[in-house]
N, C-alpha and C positions, 0 to 999 in steps of 0.2 A: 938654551935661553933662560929658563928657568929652572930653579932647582926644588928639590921636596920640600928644601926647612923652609924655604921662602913662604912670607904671609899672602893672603890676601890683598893688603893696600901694597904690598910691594909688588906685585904681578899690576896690577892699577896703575900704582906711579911708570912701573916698567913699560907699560902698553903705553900710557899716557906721552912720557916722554919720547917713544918712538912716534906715535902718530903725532907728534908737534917737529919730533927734527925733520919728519917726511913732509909736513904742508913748509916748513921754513925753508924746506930745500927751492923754493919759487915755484914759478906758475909752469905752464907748457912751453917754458922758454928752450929752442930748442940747444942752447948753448948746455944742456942737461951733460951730465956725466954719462959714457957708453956706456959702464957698468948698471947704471939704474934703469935704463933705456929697456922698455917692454919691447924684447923681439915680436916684429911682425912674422905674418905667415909666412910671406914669403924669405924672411931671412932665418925662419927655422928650415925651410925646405931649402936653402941654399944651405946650409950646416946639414944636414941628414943627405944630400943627395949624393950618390956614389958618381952619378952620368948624369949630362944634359938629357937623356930619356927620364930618368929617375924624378928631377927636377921638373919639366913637364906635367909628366904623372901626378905628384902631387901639386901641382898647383891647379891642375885640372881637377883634382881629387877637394880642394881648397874653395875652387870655385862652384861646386857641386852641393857642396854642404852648406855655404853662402846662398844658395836657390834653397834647398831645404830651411835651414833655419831662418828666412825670408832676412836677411844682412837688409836689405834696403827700407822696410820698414823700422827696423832697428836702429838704423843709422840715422835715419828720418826724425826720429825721437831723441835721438843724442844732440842733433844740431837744434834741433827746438829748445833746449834747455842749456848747447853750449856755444853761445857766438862762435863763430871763424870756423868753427868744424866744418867742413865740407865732406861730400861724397867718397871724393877721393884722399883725406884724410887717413893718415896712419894710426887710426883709434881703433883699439881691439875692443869691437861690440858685442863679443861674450864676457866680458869682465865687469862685473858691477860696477857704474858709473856713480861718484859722487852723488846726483841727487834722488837718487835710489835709496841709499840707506835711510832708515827711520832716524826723525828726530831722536827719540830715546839711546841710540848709538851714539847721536856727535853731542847731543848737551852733557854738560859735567854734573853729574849729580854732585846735590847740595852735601857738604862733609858735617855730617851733625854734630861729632865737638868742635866745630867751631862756629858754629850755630848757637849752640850755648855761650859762648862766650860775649 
């Protein structure tokens, strides 16, 4: 992605222009490319399961860790900040959700030569 000789403002611009082609790619539509598409759990356990035991297994093993890391009050807080999400909702609630990140991440900091100008 990036190389050594590369500067500063060009890791910047590089990041920049990635996180703009990713919000222009639309919203939660689900007409999304399957390439971009966050496998759920249950469709990495259907990829990793050798047998319908196997399969099972981890989704029991899925739904276990969901009681442990309380999924429902997490989930509970994703729909409080994102309309339409529902319970049964294919949103992975261990991955940083938009309005989680600090302001200081999504504003663009002011470019002082051109401040001067």
């Amino acid at each position: 992605m990036f190389n050594d000789n590369a500067s500063d403002q060009d890791r910047q611009k590089k990041l920049e222009e990635l996180i703009r082609k990713n919000n222009d790619d639309g919203d939660d539509s689900e007409d999304k490319n399957a390439e971009s598409e966050i496998p759920t759990f249950e469709m990495i356990n259907e990829m990793l399961a050798r047998s319908p035991e196997e399969l099972e297994l981890f989704n029991k093993m899925d739904a276990e860790m969901g009681v442990r890391e309380n999924r429902t009050a997490k989930m509970e807080e994703i729909m409080k900040h994102r309309p339409g999400v529902t319970m049964e909702s294919q949103v992975n609630y261990r991955l940083t959700q938009e309005w989680e990140v600090p302001d200081w991440i999504r504003v663009k900091p002011v470019d002082e030569d051109l401040e001067k100008d």
